[in-house]
mmCIF file of the C-alpha atoms, coordinates in Angstrom:
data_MODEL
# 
_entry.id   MODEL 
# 
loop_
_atom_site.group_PDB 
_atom_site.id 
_atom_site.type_symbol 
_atom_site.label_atom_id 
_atom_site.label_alt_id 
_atom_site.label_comp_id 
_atom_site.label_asym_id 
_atom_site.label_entity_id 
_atom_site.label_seq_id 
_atom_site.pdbx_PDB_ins_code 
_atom_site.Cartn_x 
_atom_site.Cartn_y 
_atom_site.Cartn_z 
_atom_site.occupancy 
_atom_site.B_iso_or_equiv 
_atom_site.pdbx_formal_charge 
_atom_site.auth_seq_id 
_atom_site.auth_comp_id 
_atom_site.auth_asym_id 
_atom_site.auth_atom_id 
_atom_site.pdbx_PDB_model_num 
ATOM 1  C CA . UNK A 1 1  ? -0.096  -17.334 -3.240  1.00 0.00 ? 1  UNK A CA 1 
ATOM 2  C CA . UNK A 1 2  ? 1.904   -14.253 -4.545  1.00 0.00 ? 2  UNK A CA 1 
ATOM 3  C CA . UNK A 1 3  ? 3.002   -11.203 -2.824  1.00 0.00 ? 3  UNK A CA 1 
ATOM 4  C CA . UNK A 1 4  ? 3.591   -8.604  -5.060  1.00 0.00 ? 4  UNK A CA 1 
ATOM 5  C CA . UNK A 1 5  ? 5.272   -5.205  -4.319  1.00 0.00 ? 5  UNK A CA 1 
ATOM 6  C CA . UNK A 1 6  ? 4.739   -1.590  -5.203  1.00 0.00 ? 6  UNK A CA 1 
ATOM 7  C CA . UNK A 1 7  ? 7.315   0.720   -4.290  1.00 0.00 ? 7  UNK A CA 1 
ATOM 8  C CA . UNK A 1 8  ? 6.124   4.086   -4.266  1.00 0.00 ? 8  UNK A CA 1 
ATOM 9  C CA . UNK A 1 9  ? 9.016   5.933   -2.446  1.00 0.00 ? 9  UNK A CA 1 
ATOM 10 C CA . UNK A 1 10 ? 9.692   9.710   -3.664  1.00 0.00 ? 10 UNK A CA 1 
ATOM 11 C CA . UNK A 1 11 ? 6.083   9.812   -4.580  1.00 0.00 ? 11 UNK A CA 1 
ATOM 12 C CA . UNK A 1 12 ? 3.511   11.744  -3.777  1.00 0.00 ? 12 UNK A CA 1 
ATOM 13 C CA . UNK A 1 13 ? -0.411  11.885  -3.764  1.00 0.00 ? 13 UNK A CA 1 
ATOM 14 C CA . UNK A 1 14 ? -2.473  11.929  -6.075  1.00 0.00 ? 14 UNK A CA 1 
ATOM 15 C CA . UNK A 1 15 ? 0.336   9.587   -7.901  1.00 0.00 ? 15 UNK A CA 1 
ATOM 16 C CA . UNK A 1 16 ? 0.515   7.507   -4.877  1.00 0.00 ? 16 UNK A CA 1 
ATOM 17 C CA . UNK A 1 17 ? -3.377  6.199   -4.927  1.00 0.00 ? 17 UNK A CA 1 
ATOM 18 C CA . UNK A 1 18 ? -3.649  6.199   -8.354  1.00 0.00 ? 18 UNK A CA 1 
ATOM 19 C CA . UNK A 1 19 ? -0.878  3.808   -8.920  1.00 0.00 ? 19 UNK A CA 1 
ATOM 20 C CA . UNK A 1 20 ? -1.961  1.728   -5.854  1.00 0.00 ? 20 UNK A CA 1 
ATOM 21 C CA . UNK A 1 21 ? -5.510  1.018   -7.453  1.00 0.00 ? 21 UNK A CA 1 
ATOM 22 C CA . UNK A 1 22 ? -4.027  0.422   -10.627 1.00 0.00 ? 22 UNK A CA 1 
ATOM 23 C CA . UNK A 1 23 ? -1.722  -2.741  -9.343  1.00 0.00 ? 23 UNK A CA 1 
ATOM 24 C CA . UNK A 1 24 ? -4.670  -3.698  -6.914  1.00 0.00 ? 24 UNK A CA 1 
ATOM 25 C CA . UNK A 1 25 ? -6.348  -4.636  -10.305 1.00 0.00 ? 25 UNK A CA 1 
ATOM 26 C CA . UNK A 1 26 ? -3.656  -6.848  -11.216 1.00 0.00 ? 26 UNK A CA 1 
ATOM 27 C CA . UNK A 1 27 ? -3.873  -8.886  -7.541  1.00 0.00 ? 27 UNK A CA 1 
ATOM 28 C CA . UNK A 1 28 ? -5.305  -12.238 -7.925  1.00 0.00 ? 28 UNK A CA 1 
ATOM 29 C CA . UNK A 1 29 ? -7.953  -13.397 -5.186  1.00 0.00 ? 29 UNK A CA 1 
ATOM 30 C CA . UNK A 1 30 ? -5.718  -14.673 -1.948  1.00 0.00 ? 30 UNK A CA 1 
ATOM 31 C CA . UNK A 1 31 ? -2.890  -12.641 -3.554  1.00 0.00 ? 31 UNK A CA 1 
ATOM 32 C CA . UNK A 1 32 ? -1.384  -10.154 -1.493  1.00 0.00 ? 32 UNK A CA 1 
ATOM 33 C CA . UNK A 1 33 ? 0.288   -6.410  -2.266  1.00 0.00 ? 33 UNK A CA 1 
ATOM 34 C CA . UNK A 1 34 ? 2.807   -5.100  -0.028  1.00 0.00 ? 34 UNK A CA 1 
ATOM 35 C CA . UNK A 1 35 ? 3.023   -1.373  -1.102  1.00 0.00 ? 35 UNK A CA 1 
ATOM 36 C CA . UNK A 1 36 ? 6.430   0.761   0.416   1.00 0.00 ? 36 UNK A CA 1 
ATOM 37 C CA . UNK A 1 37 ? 6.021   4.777   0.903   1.00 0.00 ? 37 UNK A CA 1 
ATOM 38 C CA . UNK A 1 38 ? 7.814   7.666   2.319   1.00 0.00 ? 38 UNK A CA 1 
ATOM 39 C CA . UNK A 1 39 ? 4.902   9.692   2.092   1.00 0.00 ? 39 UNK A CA 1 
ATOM 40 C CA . UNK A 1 40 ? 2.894   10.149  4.935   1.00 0.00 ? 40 UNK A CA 1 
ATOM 41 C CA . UNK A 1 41 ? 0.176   11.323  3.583   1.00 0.00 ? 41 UNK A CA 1 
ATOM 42 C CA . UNK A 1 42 ? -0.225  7.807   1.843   1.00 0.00 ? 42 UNK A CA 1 
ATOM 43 C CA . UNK A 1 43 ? 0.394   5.856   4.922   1.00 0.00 ? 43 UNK A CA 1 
ATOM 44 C CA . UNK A 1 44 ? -3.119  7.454   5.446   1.00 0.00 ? 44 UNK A CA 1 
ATOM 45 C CA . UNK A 1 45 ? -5.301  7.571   2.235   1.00 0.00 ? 45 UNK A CA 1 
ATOM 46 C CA . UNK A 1 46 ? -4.169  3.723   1.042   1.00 0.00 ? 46 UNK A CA 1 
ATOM 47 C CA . UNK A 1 47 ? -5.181  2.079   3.975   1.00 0.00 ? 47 UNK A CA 1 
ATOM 48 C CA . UNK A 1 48 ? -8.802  4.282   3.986   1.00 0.00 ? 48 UNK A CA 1 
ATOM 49 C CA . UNK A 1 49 ? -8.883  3.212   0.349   1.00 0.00 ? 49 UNK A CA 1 
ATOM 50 C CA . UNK A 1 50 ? -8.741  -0.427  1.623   1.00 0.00 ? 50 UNK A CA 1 
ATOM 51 C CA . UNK A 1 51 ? -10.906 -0.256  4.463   1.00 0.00 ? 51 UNK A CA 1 
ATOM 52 C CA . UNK A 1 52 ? -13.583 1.050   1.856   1.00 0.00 ? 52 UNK A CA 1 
ATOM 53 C CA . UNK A 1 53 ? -13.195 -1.590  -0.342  1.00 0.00 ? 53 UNK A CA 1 
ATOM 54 C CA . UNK A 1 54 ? -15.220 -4.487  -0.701  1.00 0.00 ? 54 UNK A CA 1 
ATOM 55 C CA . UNK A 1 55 ? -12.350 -7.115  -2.586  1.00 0.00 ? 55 UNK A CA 1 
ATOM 56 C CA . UNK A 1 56 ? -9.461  -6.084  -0.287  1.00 0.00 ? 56 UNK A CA 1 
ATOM 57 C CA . UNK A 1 57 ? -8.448  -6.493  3.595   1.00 0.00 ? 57 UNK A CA 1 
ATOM 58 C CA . UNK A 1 58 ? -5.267  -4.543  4.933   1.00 0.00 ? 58 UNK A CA 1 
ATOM 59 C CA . UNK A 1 59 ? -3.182  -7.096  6.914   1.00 0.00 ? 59 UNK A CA 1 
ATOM 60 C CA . UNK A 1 60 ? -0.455  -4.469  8.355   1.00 0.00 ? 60 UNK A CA 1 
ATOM 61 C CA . UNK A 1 61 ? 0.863   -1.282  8.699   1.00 0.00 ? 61 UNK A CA 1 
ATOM 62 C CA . UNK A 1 62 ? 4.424   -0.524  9.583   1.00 0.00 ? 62 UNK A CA 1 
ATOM 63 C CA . UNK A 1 63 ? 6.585   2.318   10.394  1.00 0.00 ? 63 UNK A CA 1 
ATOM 64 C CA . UNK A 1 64 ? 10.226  2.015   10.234  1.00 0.00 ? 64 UNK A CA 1 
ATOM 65 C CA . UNK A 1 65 ? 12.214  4.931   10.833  1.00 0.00 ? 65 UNK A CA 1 
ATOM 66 C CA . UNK A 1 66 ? 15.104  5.674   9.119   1.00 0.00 ? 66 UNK A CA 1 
ATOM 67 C CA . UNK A 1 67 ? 18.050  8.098   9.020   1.00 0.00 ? 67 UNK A CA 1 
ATOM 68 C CA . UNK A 1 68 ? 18.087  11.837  8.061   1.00 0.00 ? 68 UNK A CA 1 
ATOM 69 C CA . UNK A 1 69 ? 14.531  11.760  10.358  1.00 0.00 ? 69 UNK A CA 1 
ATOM 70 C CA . UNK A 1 70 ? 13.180  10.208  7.146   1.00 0.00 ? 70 UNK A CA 1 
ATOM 71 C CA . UNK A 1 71 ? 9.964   8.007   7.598   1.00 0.00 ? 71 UNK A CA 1 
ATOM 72 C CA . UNK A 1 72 ? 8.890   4.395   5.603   1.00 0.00 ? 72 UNK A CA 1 
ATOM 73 C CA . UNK A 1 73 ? 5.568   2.535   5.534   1.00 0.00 ? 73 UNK A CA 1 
ATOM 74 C CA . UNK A 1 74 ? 4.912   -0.953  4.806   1.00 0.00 ? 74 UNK A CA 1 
ATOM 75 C CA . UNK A 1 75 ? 1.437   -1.822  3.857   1.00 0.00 ? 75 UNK A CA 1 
ATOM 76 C CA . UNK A 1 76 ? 0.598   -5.349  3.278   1.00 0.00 ? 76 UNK A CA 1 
ATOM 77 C CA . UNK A 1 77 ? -2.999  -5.587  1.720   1.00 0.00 ? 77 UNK A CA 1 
ATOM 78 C CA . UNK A 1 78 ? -4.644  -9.113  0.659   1.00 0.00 ? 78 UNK A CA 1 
ATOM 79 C CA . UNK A 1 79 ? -7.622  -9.586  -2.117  1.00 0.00 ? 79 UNK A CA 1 
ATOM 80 C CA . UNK A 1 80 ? -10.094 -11.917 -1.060  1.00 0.00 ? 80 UNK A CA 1 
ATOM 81 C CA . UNK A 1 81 ? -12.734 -11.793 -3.409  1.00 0.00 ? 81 UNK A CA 1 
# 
């Protein structure tokens, strides 16, 4: 099993969703896609996106803070059909 990453810091949406759903083609079932963002508004919409989704669970969500009261999410997402 493969975990692949898309790192979308210093992007915004639409950008953001678009390029999510375009690597979330490439995921193989039992493959997983750990997506990073700054942008909080995607911390929101990709994790909708996935919950509407029939081929795709979301594992985890995490917030890390970081300096400069600057913001990072970690989204792990898994295909399983």
């Amino acid at each position: 099993m493969e975990t692949k990453i898309l790192d979308i810091r210093g992007y915004s949406c639409p950008y953001n969703l678009i390029a999510t759903k375009s690597e979330l083609n490439s995921v193989k079932i039992g493959d997983k896609l750990l997506i990073i963002t700054d942008f909080q508004l995607s911390s929101e919409t990709i994790p909708h996106f996935v919950a509407k989704s029939n081929s795709f669970k979301l594992l985890n969500i995490e917030k890390k803070s970081l300096p400069e009261k600057r913001n990072e999410w970690n989204i792990l997402v898994e295909r399983y059909k």
